[in-house]
C-alpha positions in Angstrom: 0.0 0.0 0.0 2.5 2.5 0.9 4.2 2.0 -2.8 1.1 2.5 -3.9 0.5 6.1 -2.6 4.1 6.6 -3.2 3.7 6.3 -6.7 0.4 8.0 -6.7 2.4 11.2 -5.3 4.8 11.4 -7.7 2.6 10.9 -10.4 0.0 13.9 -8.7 3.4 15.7 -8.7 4.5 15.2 -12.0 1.4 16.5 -13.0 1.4 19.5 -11.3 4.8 20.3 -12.2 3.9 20.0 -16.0 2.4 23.5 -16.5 5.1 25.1 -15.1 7.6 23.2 -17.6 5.1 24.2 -20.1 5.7 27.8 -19.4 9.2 27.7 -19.8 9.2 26.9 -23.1 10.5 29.3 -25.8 7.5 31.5 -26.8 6.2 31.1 -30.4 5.9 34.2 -32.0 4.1 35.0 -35.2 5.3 38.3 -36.9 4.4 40.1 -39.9 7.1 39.7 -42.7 8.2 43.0 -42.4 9.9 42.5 -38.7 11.9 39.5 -40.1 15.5 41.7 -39.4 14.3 43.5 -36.6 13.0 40.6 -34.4 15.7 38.3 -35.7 18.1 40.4 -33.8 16.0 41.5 -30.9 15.6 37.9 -30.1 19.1 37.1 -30.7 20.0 40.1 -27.9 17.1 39.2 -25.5 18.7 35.7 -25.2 21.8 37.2 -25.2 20.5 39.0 -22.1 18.6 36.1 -20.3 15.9 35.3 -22.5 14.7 31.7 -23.3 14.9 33.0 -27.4 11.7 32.8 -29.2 10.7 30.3 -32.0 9.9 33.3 -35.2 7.2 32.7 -37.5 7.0 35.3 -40.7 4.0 35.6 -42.8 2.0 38.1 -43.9 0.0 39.2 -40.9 -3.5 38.0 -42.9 -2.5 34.8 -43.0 -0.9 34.8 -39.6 -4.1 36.0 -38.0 -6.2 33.8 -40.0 -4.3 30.7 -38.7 -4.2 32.2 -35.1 -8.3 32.2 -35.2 -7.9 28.0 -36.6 -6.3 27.6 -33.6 -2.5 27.7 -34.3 -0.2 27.7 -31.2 1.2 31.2 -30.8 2.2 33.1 -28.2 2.5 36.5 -29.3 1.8 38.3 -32.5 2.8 41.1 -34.1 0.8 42.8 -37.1 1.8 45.1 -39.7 -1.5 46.9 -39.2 -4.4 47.6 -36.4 -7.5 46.1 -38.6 -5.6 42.2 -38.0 -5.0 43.0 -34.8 -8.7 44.6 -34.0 -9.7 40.9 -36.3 -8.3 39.1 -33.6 -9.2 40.9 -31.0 -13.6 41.1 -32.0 -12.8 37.3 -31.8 -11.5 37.6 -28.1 -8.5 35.7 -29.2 -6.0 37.8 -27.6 -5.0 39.6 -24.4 -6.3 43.1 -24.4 -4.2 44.3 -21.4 -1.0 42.9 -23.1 -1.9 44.9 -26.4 0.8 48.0 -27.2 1.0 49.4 -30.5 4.6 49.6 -30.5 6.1 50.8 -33.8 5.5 52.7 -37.0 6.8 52.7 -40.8 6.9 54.7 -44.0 5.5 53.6 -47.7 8.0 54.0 -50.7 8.8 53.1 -54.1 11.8 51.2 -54.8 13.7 49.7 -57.5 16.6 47.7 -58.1 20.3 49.3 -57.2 21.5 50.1 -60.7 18.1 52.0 -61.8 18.5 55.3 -62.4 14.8 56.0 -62.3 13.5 59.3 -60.5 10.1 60.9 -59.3 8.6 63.1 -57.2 5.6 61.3 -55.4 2.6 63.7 -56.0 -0.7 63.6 -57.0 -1.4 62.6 -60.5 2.4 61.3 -60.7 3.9 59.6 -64.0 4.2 56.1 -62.7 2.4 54.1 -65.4 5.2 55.6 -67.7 7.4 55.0 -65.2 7.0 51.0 -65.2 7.8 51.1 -69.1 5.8 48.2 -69.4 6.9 46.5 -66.5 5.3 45.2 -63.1 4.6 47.3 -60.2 5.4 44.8 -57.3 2.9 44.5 -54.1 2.2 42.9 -51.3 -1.4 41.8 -52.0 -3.5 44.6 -52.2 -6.8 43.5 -50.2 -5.5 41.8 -47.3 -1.9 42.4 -46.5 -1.1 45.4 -44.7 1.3 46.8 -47.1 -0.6 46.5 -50.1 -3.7 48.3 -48.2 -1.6 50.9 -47.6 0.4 51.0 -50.9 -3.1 50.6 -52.7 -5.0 53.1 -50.6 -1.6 55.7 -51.7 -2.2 55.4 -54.9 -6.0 55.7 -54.7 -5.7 59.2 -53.0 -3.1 60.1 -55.6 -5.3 59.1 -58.7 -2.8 56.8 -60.2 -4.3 53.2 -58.9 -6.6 53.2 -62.0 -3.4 53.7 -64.1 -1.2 50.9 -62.8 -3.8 48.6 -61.6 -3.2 46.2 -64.3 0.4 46.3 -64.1 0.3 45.1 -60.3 2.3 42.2 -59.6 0.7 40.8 -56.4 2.6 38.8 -53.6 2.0 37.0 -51.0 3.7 39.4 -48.3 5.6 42.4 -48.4 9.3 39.9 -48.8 8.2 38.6 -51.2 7.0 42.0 -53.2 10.8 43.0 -52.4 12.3 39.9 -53.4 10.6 40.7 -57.0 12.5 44.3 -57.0 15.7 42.8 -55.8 16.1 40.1 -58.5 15.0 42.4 -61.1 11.5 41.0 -62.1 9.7 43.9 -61.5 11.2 47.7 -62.1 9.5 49.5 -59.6 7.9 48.3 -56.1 6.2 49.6 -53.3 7.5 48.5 -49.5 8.3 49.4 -46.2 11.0 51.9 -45.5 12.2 49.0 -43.7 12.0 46.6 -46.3 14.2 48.7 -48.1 17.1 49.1 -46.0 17.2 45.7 -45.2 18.2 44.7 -48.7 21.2 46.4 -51.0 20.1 45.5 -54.3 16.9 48.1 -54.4 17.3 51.5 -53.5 14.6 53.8 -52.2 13.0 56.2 -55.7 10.7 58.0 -53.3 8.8 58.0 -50.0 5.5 58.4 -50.5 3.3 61.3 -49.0 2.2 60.6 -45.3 -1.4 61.6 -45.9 -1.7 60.0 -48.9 -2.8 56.6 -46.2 -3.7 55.8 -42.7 -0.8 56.0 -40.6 1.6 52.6 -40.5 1.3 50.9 -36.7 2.7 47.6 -35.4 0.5 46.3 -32.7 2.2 43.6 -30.7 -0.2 41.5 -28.3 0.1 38.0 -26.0 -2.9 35.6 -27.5 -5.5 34.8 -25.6 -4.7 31.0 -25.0 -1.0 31.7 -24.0 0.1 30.4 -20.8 4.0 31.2 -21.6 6.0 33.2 -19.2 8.8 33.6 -21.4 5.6 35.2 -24.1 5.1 38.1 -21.6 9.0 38.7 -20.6 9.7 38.4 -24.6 7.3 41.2 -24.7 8.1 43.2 -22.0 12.0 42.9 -23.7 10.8 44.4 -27.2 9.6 47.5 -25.4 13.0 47.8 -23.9 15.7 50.6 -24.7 18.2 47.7 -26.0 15.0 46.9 -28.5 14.0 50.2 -28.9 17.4 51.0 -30.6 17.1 48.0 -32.4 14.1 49.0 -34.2 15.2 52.1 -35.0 18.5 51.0 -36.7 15.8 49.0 -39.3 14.0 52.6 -39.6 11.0 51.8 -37.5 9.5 54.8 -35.2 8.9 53.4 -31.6 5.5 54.5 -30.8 4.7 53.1 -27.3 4.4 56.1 -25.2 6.6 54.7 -22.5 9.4 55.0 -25.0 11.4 57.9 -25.1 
C-alpha cells in the first residue's frame, strides 16, 4: 500500500509540475514579414540577455491572424496593421491588457540598385510611364497590410486606376521586395524598412504621409497563451536595447513609454 500512494504522489506531482515546464518553453511568436530583421536580432539580444529565445514565424499578418483564429499555437503576435490586430481581437483571441502598439513605418517606391529611375511622389504622378511596361510589385492589395496601404496611396493620388493592371501581387511584403531585388519587377512599393534591409533596391521616393492611414505595429500575448517567457519576450521588445534596435531598421517606436 504504501508504494502504492508513493507512486500516486509522484505521479499527482509530475502533473502538477507539467504546467510550469510548459511555461518555460521558448514563446512562439508570429510576426508580420516585415519585422523579419528586426526581431531576428531583438531575439538574438534578448537571449543574449537572459531570455529563453523565441521560436519566429513570418508571414503576412493575414494569414498569420487567420491561422491564429484556426487555432495555431502562438504566443504573441505582431501585425503590420491595427485592422488584423482589431480581427483578432472582435474574436477575443488575444489579451487586451498585453496589447501595445509599438512601432511605425513609411511607404516607398523602390527599384533595383542600378536603376536610375527618379520621381517626385505627387498627386497625379507619372508612374504608369514610369513602369515602361513593366510590373509594379505589391504585397497583396486587399489583405496584406502593405498592399492596403500601398493601394490606398495610390488611390488618394489618382494613379491606382493607371497601374492597376500592371500590379504584380505577392504573397507578403518579402516577397514583393524579393521581385525588385532580382530584377522581375522595375518599380515596387515597400516598407521603408523593407528597403534598408536589402542592398540590391534603392529607395526612388517615399511616399506622401497623408496620402494613407498611418503605419502601426500592434504587438499582443494571444489569448490562449500560458507562456511566461511570451510576456517577458514582450516586456524585452519595449525595452531601450530593443528600442534601438528598431530604429536601426528605420521603424519609429511608438509606445508612449518609449522615449
Amino acid at each position: 500500500m504504501f508504494r502504492l500512494l508513493t507512486a500516486v504522489a509522484l505521479v499527482i506531482g509530475g502533473l502538477c509540475q507539467a504546467p510550469a515546464h510548459a511555461q518555460d518553453k521558448p514563446p512562439v511568436v508570429f510576426a508580420a514579414a516585415s519585422l523579419k530583421n528586426a526581431l531576428d536580432d531583438a531575439n538574438a539580444a534578448w537571449k543574449k540577455d537572459g531570455g529563453s529565445g523565441a521560436t519566429l514565424s513570418y508571414a503576412a499578418s493575414s494569414a498569420l491572424a487567420k491561422q491564429i483564429e484556426a487555432g495555431a499555437p502562438a504566443d504573441l503576435f505582431a501585425s503590420a496593421d491595427l485592422a488584423w490586430m482589431d480581427y483578432l481581437a472582435e474574436r477575443k483571441l488575444i489579451r487586451p491588457d498585453s496589447r501595445v502598439d509599438l512601432l511605425g513605418n513609411d511607404l516607398v517606391l523602390i527599384a533595383p540598385a542600378n536603376s536610375t529611375v527618379s520621381t517626385e511622389i505627387t498627386s497625379g504622378f507619372p508612374l504608369r510611364s514610369m513602369l515602361s511596361g513593366g510590373k509594379l510589385a505589391m504585397a497583396n492589395v486587399d489583405s496584406v497590410p502593405a498592399g492596403k496601404y500601398g493601394k490606398a496611396s495610390l488611390q488618394k493620388l489618382g494613379v491606382w486606376g493607371d497601374v492597376e493592371g500592371s500590379v504584380a501581387q505577392a504573397e507578403n511584403v518579402r516577397a514583393a521586395l524579393l521581385l525588385v531585388s532580382r530584377g522581375e519587377a522595375p518599380l515596387g512599393i515597400v516598407y521603408k524598412t523593407d528597403a534598408v534591409s536589402d542592398p540590391s533596391v534603392r529607395i526612388v521616393a517615399t511616399f506622401p504621409a497623408d496620402s494613407y492611414e498611418p503605419i502601426v505595429y500592434p504587438f499582443a500575448l494571444t489569448a490562449d497563451t500560458h507562456s511566461t517567457e511570451a510576456a517577458a519576450f514582450l516586456t524585452f521588445l519595449k525595452s531601450d536595447a530593443a528600442a534601438a534596435l528598431f530604429r536601426k531598421q528605420g521603424f519609429t517606436i511608438l509606445d508612449a513609454s518609449r522615449p
